[in-house]
C-alpha positions in Angstrom: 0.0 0.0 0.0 3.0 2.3 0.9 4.3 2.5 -2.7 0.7 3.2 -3.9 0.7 6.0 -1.6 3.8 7.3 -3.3 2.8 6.9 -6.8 -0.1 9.3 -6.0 2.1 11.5 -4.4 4.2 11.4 -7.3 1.8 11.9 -9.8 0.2 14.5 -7.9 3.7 16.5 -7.9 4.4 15.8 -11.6 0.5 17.7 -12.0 1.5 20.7 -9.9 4.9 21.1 -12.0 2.6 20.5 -15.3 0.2 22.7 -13.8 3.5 26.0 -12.9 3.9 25.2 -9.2 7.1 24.3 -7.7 6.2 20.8 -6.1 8.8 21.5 -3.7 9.6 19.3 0.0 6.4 21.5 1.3 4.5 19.7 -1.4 5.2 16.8 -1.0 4.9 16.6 2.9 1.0 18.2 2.4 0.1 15.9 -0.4 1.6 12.4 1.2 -0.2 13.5 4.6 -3.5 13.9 2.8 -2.9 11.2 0.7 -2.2 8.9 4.3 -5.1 9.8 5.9 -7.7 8.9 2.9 -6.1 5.6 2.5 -6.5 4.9 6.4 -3.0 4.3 6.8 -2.3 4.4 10.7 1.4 6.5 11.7 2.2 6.9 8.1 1.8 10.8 7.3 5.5 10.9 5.8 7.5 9.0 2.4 9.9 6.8 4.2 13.1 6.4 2.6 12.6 4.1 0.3 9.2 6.1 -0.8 11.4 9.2 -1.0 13.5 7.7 -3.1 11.1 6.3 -5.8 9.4 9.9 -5.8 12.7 11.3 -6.1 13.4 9.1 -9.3 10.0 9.6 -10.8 10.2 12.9 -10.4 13.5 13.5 -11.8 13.2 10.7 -14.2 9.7 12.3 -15.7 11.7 15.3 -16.0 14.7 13.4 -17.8 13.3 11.6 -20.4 9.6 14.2 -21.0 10.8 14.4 -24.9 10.8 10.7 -25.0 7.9 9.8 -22.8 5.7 12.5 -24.6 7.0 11.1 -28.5 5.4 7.8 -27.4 2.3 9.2 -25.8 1.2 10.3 -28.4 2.5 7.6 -30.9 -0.1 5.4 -29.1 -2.2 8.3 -28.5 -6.0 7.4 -31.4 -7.7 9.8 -33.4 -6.8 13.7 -33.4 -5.3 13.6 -29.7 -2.4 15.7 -29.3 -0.4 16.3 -26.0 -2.0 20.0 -25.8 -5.5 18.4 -26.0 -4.5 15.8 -22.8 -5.9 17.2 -19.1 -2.7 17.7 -17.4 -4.4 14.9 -15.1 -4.0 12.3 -17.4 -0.5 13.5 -18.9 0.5 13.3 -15.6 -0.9 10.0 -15.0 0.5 8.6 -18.5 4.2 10.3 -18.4 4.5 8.2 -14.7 3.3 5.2 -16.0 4.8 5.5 -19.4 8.3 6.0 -17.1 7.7 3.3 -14.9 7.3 0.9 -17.9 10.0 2.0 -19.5 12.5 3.0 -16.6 11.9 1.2 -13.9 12.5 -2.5 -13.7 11.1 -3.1 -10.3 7.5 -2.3 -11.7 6.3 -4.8 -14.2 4.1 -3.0 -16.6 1.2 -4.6 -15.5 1.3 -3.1 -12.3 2.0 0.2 -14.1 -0.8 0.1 -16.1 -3.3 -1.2 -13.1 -2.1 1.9 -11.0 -2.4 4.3 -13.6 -6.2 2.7 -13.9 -6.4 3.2 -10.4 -5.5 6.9 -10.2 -7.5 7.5 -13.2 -10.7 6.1 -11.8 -10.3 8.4 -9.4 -8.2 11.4 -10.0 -10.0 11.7 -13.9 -13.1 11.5 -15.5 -14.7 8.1 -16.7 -13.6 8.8 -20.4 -10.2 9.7 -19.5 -9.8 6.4 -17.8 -10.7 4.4 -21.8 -7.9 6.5 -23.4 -5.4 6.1 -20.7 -6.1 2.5 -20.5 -5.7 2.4 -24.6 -2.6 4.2 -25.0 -0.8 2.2 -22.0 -2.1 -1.3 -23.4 -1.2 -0.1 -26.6 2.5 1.1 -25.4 2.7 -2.3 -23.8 2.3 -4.3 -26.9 4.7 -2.2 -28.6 6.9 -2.6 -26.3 6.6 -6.9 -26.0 6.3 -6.7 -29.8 8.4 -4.5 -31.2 8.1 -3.4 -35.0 10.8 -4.1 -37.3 12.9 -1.0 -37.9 12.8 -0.6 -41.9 15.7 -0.9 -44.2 17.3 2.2 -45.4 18.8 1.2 -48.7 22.7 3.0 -49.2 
């Protein structure tokens, strides 16, 4: 439960930054004690160290590798949907996601996409929750089944 916690958190700072707020230490305290107390969880009102750590990575790791993330948002992305045209929500939600499939190896992208589900459900509205759920499942399949890269001739 404790790393669901911080994948909230984490999400929840990657919205403010989306959103022009700092998502400073302050933040992070505020959100993670809110975020304890509606999950019921008893003495836990601060990341431990090991939660620090993974919203540290995501955080910075988001930040790292945004170009990358967003290019395959939206290659998995249907129809006319462009980044600008994503709630900052569900960018937020995808670009963690998107990262932990792709940059974390202690997260098996099943879990990634379940959590992002999650967070969607209840962080986003019911449509939202259809597209997310298409472009990770559709990211995940690229990603197990890889498309040939084409043949330049020289």
């Amino acid at each position: 439960m404790a790393r669901s916690i911080a994948r909230q958190a984490a999400m929840q700072l990657l919205y403010e930054r989306l959103s022009g707020g700092d998502a400073d230490l302050e933040s992070l305290e505020l959100v993670y004690e809110q975020l304890s107390k509606l999950n019921e969880e008893e003495g836990e009102l601060h990341p431990s160290k090991s939660e620090m750590a993974y919203i540290n990575d995501v955080l910075e790791g988001v930040e790292q590798h945004a170009s990358e993330l967003d290019e395959s948002i939206e290659k998995h992305s249907t129809g006319a949907w462009t980044l600008e045209r994503v709630p900052h929500v569900d960018l937020s939600i995808l670009r963690l996601a998107a990262y932990e499939m792709f940059h974390r190896d202690d997260v098996p992208d099943n879990v990634a996409i379940s959590e992002a589900m999650t967070m969607a459900g209840r962080y986003s509205e019911p449509k939202s929750s259809r597209y997310i759920n298409g472009v990770l499942g559709a990211m995940e399949r690229g990603k197990r089944d890889p498309q040939p890269e084409e043949k330049t001739e020289e």
